[in-house]
Structure formats: structure tokens, C-alpha cells
C-alpha positions in Angstrom: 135.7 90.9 109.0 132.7 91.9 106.8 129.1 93.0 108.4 127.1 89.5 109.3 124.2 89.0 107.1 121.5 89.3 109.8 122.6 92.7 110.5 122.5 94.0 107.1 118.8 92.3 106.8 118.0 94.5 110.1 119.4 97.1 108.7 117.6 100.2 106.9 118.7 103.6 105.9 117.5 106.2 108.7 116.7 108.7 106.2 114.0 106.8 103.9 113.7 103.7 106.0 114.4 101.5 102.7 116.5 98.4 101.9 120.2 99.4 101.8 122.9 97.0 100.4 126.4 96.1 100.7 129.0 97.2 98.2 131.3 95.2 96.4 133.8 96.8 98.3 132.4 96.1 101.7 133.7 99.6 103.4 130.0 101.4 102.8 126.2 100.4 102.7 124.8 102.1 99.8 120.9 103.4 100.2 119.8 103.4 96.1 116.9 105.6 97.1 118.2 108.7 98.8 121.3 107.7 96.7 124.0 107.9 99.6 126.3 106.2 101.1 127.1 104.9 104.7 131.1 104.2 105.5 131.8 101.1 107.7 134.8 101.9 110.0 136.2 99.0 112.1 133.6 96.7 110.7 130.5 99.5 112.2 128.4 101.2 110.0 128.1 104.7 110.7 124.4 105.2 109.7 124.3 108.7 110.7 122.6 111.0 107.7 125.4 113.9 108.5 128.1 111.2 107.9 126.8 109.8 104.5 128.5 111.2 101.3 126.0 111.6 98.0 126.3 108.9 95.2 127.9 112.4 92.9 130.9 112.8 95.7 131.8 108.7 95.9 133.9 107.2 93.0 131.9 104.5 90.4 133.9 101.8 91.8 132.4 101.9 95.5 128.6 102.4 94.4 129.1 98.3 92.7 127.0 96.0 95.0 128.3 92.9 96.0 126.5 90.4 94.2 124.9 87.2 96.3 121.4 86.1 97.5 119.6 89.3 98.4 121.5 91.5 97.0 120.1 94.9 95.1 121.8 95.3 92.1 122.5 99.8 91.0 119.7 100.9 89.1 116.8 97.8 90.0 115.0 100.7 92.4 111.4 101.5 91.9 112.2 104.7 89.8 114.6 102.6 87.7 111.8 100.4 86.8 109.4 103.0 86.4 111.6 104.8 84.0 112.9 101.2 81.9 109.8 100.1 80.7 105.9 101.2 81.0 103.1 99.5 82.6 100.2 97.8 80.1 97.0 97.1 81.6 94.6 95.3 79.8 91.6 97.2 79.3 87.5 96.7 78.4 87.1 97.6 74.3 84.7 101.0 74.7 81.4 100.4 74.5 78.1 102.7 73.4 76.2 103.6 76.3 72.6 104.9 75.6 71.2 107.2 78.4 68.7 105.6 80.4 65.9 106.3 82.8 66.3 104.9 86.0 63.1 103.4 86.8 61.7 104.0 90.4 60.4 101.5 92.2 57.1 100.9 91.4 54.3 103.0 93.4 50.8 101.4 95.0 48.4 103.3 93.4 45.6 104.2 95.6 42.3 105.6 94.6 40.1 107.4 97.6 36.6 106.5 97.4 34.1 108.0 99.8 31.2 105.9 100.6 29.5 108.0 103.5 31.7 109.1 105.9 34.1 106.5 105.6 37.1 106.3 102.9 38.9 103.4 101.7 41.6 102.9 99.1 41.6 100.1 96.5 
């Protein structure tokens, strides 16, 4: 009997915390991130980090995802992205900037006039 579908959606990969998936195979969960991958024995997956064997030490044939809704295809990670294509962000044309003053707010001007002994400002 293969792992229910709820399970692997509660699922994640103790080491990074990210999505694992199936494989095509259904004896492992394969964790593209960390690039290991979990056995299943008796239909329970032994998600212990000592236990999982690198991507380098499993044959090609057991690192295939089984295809179906929600399924994360080899090579679709975040990196793999990264590395396929470049990002384009649209940018402003440059423009000439002329230095400025910044003007500071403008002061009251007073003016001290001394009529006896009082003063007063105008």
C-alpha cells in the first residue's frame, strides 16, 4: 500500500523543513533541497537524517518523481530556477540630476526697535 496523500502533504524533510515528494518508485521520499533521500519500509517513512542516503549514493531510477497533482518534478527547486534563466526587472531610463539646495523653511524676520525702554519686533 502506498503512503496516503494527506500524510505526504504533512510531511516535510526534518533537516530543511522543505516540501519532499514521492518517487516514482514509491519506496523513498526524495527532499530536492538537501538532495537526500528517505526509505519507506513497510509502508513508514523513516525520516530520520542518519538514515537518509545522498542523491550521489541512490541509482537515477529511484530519484524519478511520481508524476500527479502536486507533485515536484527533479530539478523545478529554487536553485534550479535560479540557475535556468535570469530575473529582468524593468527599470526607470537614468535621468540627469542637477544638485540642488534644499531650501529651509522660511524664517520670520524680526527687527528690534527700541522706543524707550520697551522693544518690539515688526
Amino acid at each position: 500500500m502506498a503512503i496516503d496523500k494527506e500524510l505526504l502533504d504533512i510531511l516535510a524533510c526534518p533537516k530543511c523543513k522543505g516540501e519532499i515528494s514521492l518517487n516514482k518508485a514509491q519506496d523513498g521520499l526524495l527532499c530536492f533541497s538537501c538532495k537526500l533521500l528517505y526509505e519507506i519500509e513497510d509502508d513508514i517513512p523513516i525520516m530520520l537524517i542518519d538514515e537518509a542516503k545522498p542523491f550521489d549514493q541512490v541509482p537515477k531510477e529511484r530519484l524519478r518523481v511520481k508524476a500527479g497533482p502536486g507533485a515536484k518534478k527533479a530539478g523545478t527547486g529554487k536553485k534550479a530556477r535560479k540557475a535556468g534563466r535570469k530575473r529582468t526587472v524593468a527599470r526607470k531610463p537614468a535621468t540627469k540630476k542637477t544638485a540642488t539646495k534644499k531650501k529651509s523653511p522660511a524664517k520670520k524676520k524680526t527687527k528690534t526697535v527700541r522706543a524707550g525702554k520697551k522693544s518690539r519686533t515688526t
